[in-house]
C-alpha positions as CSV (number, residue, x, y, z in Angstrom):
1,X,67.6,33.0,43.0
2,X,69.9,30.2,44.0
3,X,68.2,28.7,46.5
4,X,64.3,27.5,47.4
5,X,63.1,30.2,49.8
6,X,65.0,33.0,47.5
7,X,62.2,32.1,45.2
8,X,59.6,33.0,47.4
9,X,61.1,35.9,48.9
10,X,61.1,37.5,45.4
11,X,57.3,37.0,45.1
12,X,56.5,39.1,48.2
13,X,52.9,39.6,46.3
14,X,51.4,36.2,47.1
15,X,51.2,37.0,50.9
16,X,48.6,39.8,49.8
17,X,46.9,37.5,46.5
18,X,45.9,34.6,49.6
19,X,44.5,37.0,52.2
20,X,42.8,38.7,48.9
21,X,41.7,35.7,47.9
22,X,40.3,34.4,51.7
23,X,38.6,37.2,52.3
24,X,36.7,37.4,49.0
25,X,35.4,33.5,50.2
26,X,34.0,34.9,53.7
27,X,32.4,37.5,51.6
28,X,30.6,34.7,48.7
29,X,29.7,33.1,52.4
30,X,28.3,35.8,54.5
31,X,28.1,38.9,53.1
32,X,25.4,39.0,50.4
33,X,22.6,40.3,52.7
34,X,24.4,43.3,53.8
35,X,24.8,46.6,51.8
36,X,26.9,47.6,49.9
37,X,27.5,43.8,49.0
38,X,24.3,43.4,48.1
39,X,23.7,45.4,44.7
40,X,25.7,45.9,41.6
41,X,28.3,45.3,40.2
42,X,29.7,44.2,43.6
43,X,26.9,41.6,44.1
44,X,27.4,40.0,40.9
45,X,31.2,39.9,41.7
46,X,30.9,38.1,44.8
47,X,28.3,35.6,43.6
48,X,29.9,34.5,40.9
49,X,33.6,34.6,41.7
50,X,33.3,30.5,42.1
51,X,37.2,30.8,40.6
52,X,38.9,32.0,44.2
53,X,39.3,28.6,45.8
54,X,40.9,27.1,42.7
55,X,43.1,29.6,42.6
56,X,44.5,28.9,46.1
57,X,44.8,25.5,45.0
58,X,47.0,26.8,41.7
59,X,49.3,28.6,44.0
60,X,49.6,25.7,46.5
61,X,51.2,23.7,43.2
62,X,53.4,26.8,42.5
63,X,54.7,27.6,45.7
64,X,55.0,24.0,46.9
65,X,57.4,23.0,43.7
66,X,59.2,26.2,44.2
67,X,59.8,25.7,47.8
68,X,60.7,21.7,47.7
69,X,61.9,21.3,43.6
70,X,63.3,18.2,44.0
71,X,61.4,16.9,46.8
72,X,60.9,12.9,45.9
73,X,59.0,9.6,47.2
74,X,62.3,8.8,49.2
75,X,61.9,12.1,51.0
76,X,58.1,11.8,51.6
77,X,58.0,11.1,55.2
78,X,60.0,14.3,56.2
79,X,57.8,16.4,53.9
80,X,54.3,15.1,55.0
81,X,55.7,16.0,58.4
82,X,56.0,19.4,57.7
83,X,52.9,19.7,56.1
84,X,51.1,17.7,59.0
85,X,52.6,20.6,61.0
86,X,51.7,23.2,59.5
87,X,48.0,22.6,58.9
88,X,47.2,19.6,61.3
89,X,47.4,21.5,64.8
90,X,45.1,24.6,63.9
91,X,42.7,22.4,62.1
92,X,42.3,19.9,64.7
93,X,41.3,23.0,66.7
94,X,39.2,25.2,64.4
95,X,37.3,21.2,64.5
96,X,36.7,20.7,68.4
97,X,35.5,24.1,68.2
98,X,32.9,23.9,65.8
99,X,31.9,20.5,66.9
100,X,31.5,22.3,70.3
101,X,29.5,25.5,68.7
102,X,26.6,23.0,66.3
103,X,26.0,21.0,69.4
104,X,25.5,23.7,71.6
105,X,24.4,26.7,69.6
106,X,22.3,25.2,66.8
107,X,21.4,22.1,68.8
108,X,22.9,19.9,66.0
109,X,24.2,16.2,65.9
110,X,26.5,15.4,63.1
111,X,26.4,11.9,61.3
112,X,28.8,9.6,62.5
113,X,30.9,9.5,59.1
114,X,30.5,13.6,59.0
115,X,32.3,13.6,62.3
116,X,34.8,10.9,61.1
117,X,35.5,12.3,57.9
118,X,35.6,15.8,59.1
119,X,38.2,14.7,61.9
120,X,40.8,12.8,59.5
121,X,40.5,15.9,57.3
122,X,39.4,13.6,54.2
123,X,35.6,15.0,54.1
124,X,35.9,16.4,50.2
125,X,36.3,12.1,49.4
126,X,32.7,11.9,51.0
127,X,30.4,14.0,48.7
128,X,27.0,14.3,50.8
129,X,28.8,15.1,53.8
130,X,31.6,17.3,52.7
131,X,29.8,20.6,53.8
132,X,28.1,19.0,56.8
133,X,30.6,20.7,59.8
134,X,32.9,23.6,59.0
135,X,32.1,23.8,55.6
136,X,34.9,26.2,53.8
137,X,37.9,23.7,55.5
138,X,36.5,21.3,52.3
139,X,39.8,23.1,50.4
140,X,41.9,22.0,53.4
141,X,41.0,18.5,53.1
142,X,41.8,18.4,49.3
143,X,44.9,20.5,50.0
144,X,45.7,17.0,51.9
145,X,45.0,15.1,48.8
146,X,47.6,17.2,46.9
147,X,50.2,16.9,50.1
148,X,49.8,12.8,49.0
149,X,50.6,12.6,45.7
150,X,52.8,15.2,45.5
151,X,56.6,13.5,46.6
152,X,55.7,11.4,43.5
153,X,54.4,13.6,40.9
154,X,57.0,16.3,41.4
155,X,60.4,14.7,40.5
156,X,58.7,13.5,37.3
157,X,58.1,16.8,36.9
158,X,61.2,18.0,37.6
159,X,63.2,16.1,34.8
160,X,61.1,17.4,32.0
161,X,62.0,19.9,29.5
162,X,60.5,23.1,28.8
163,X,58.8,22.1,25.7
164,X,57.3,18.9,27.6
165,X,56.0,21.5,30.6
166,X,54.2,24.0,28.5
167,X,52.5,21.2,26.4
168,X,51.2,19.5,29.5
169,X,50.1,22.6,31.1
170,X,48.0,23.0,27.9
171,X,47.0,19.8,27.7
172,X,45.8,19.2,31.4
173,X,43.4,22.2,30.9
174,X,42.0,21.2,28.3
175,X,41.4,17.8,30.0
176,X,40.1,19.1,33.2
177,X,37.8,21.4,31.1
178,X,36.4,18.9,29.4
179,X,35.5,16.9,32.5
180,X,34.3,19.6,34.1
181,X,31.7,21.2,31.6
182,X,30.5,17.5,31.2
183,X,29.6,16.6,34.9
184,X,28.0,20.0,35.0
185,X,25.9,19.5,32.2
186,X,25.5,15.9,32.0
187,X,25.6,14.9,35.7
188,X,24.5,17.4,38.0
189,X,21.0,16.5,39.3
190,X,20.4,19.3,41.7
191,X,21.3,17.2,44.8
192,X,24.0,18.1,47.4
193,X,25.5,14.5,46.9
194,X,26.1,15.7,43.6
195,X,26.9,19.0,43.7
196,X,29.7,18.2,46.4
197,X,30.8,15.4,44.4
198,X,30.9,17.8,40.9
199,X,32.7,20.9,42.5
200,X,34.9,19.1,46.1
201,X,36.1,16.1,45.0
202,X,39.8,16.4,45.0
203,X,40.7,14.5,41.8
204,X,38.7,17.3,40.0
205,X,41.1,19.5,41.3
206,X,44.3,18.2,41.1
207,X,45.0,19.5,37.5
208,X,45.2,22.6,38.8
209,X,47.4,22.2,41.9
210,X,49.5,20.4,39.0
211,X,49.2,23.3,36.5
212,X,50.9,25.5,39.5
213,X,53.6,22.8,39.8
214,X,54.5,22.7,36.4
215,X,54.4,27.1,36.1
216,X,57.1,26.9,39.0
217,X,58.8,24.7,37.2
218,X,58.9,27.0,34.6
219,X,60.4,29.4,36.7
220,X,62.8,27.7,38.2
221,X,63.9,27.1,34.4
222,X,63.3,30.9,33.2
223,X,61.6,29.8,30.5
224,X,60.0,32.7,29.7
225,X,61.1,35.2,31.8
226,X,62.7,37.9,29.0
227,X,59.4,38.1,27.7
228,X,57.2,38.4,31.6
229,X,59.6,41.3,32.5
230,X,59.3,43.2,28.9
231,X,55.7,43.0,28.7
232,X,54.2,42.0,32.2
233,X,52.0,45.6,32.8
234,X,49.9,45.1,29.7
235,X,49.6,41.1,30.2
236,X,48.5,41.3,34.2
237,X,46.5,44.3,32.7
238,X,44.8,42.2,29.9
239,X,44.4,39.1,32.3
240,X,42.6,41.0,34.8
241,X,40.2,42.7,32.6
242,X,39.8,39.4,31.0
243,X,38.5,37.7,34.5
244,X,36.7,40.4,35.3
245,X,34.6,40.1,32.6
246,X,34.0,37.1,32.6
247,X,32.9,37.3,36.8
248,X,30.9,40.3,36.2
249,X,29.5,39.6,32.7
250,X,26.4,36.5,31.7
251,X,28.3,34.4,29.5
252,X,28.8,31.1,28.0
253,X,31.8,31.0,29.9
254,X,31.0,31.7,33.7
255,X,29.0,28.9,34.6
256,X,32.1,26.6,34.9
257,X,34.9,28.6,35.9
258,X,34.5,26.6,39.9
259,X,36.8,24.1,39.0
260,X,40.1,25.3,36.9
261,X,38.6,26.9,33.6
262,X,40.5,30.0,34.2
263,X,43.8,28.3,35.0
264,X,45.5,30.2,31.7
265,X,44.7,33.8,33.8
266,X,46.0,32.6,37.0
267,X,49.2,31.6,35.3
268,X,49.6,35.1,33.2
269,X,48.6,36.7,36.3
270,X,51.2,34.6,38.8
271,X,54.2,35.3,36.2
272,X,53.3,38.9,35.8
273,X,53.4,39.3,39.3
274,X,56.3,37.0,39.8
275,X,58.9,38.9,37.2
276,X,57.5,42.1,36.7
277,X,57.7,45.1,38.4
278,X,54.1,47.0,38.3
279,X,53.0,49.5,40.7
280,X,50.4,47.2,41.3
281,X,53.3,44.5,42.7
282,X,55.0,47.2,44.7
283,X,51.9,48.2,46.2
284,X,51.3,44.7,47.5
285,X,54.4,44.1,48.3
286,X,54.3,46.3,51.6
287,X,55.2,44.9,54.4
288,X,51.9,44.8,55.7
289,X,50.3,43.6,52.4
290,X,53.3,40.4,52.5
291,X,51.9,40.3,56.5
292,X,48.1,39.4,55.7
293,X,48.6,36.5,53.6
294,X,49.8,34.3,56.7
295,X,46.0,35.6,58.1
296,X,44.4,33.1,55.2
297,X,44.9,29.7,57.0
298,X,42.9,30.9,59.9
299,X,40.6,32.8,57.6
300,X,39.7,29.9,56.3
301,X,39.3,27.9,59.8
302,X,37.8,30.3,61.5
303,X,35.1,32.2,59.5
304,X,32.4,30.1,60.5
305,X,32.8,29.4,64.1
306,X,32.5,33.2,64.6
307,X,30.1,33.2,62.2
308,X,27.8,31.0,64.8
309,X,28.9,33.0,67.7
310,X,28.1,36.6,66.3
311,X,25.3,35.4,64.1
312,X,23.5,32.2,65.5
313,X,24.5,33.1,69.2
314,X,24.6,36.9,70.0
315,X,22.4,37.9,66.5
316,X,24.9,40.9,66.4
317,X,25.5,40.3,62.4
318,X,21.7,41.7,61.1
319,X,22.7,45.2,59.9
320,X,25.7,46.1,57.2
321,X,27.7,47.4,60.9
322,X,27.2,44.5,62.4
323,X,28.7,42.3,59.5
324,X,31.8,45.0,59.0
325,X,32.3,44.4,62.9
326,X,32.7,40.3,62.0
327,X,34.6,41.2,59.3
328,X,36.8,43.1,61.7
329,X,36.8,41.0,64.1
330,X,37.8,37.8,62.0
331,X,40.9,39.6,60.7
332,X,42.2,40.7,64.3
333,X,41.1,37.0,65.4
334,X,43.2,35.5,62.4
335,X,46.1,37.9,63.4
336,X,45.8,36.6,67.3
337,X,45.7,32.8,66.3
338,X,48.7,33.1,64.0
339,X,50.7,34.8,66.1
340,X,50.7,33.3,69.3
341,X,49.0,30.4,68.3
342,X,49.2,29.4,65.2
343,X,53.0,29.9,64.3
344,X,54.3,28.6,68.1
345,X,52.4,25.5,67.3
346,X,54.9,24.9,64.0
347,X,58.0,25.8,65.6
348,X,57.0,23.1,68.4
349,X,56.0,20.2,66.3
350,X,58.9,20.6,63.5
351,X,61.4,20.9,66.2
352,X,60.3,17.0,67.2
C-alpha cells in the first residue's frame, strides 16, 4: 500500500483482535463468579490471560508507526492533538461519571492525588493509587506515556535498516524480560504499592509498544513478507497453540507473561494476520467483526461504571443471566457512546 491508512485498511482483522481483546479484560474483571466462566478450562483461561492488556499496548506501537511513519519531534504538537482528541473527551467523561457513581453509590471519597492523578490521566506514574477510581483506564493513562515519547522515538526508528530492527526487537525482549522476572521475584512484597508499581508503571511497558513500532516498521519495509504469505496458516496456527498453552497450562512460564513475555507470539500472530490469508482472517474480517473493534475504547471506559450501577446499585448482576445481561448491555452501551458520542466528539475537536 502506498499510503498510511492503505496499511490499515489491509489489516481489517485488528478491529475484531481489540474488541476480542477488551472483552476478555471485563471478563478477568467480572465474570469469574458466574457459570460457565467459572470452571475449567475456561476459568483457568480467564484467570490467567494477564497477556491481553500488553497486547493492546503492542498493537498501539504497530498501528501508530503504520499510521504516522514518519511522524517527528517537529510535528509533535499536531499529533498530540489528535491523540488528545481522540481519547481525552470520552475519558474525561467515563471520569466525572465514576467520580459521581463511588461518591454516591459506594459512599466513597477518593484521595486527593487519586482524584488528581486520575483526572490528568497520569495515575499508572502513581503506584498505590493507580487502581483507586476507574481502575481498567490504568492502560489509557500509559497509552499517554507512549503518545509522549513517541514523535521522538519513531523517526529514529524510521531510518534504521532491517537488520538493525529485527536485532532490536530481539534485544528489547530480552531486556524487558529480564526486568520483569526480577521485580517479580525479587521485589514484589505483596503490597498494592508494589504490585501497581511491578505490573502499571508505564516504563515497564514501553518495550512493548516499541516492539509494535519496530514490527510496522517491518512492514512498511516488507521485510519478511514472501515468507508470512507462504507459510502464515501453520505459523498463526503454531503461535496460538503455543499461547494457549502456556494460558491454560502450570508452567515456569506463565507467572510473568503480564508484562511483554509473549511479545515474539503477538508479533507471529500480527504478521500472520497482516499478510496472510486464513479463513480465520476472512472470518474476522466481516464487516461487523472490523465494526466491534471501535467498541474497545468505550469498553474499556465504561465497564465499571455499569458495573456499579447493575452490581453495587440495582444488585441485578448475582446469577450467570444477570452478568450475560451486563455483558449485553455494555456492548450495546459501547455501540451508543461511539456512535453518537464518542466519534462526533472527534470530528468536533480535530476540526478546531
Amino acid at each position: 500500500m502506498g499510503n498510511n491508512q492503505g496499511h490499515l485498511l489491509y489489516f481489517r482483522q485488528l478491529g475484531f483482535i481489540r474488541f476480542a481483546l477488551a472483552l476478555g479484560v471485563v471478563l478477568f474483571h467480572y465474570s469469574l463468579p458466574f457459570a460457565p466462566f467459572n470452571h475449567g478450562l475456561l476459568s483457568t483461561l480467564i484467570q490467567q490471560s494477564a497477556f491481553r492488556v500488553s497486547f493492546f499496548f503492542f498493537i498501539s506501537g504497530f498501528v501508530m508507526a503504520l499510521v504516522y511513519p514518519k511522524t517527528a519531534a517537529k510535528g509533535k504538537e499536531n499529533f498530540w492533538k489528535r491523540r488528545l482528541s481522540r481519547i481525552g473527551p470520552m475519558y474525561l467523561i467515563s471520569f466525572i461519571i465514576t467520580l459521581f457513581l463511588v461518591l454516591v453509590l459506594k459512599g466513597a471519597a477518593p484521595k486527593g492525588i487519586a482524584l488528581v492523578s486520575h483526572f490528568l490521566m497520569l495515575q499508572s506514574i502513581v503506584p498505590g493509587y493507580t487502581l483507586d477510581l476507574n481502575y481498567p483506564t490504568w492502560s489509557i493513562s500509559v497509552e499517554v506515556f507512549f503518545y509522549l515519547l513517541f514523535p521522538f522515538v519513531n523517526p529514529w526508528i524510521y531510518k534504521k535498516q532491517m537488520t538493525w530492527l529485527v536485532t532490536m526487537l530481539i534485544a528489547i525482549w530480552l531486556i524487558q524480560l529480564v526486568q520483569h522476572v526480577y521485580f517479580v521475584d525479587h521485589l514484589y512484597d505483596g503490597s498494592k504499592k508494589m504490585g501497581e508499581f511491578i505490573d502499571a508503571f508505564p516504563l515497564w511497558h514501553f518495550p512493548t509498544f516499541l516492539s509494535g513500532m519496530i514490527t510496522a516498521h517491518l512492514v512498511r519495509g516488507e521485510a519478511m513478507k514472501s515468507f508470512f504469505e507462504k507459510f502464515a496458516h501453520i505459523i498463526l496456527l503454531l503461535s496460538a497453540c503455543t499461547l494457549f498453552s502456556i494460558v491454560l497450562y502450570e508452567n515456569p512460564i506463565r507467572p510473568y507473561i503480564h508484562n511483554g513475555l509473549l511479545m515474539p507470539l503477538y508479533c507471529l500472530i500480527v504478521l500472520s494476520f497482516y499478510y496472510g490469508h486464513t479463513w480465520v482472517g476472512k472470518l474476522i474480517s466481516h464487516p461487523l467483526m472490523v465494526k466491534s473493534g471501535d467498541l474497545s475504547f468505550s469498553i474499556f471506559l465504561f465497564q465499571y461504571p455499569l458495573w456499579l450501577v447493575m452490581h453495587d446499585s440495582l444488585d441485578v448482576v448475582n446469577t450467570s443471566a444477570g452478568f450475560f445481561l451486563y455483558l449485553t448491555l455494555l456492548i450495546l452501551l459501547s455501540y451508543i457512546i461511539n456512535k453518537y458520542l464518542e466519534q462526533p466528539l472527534i470530528h468536533r475537536f480535530r476540526k478546531k
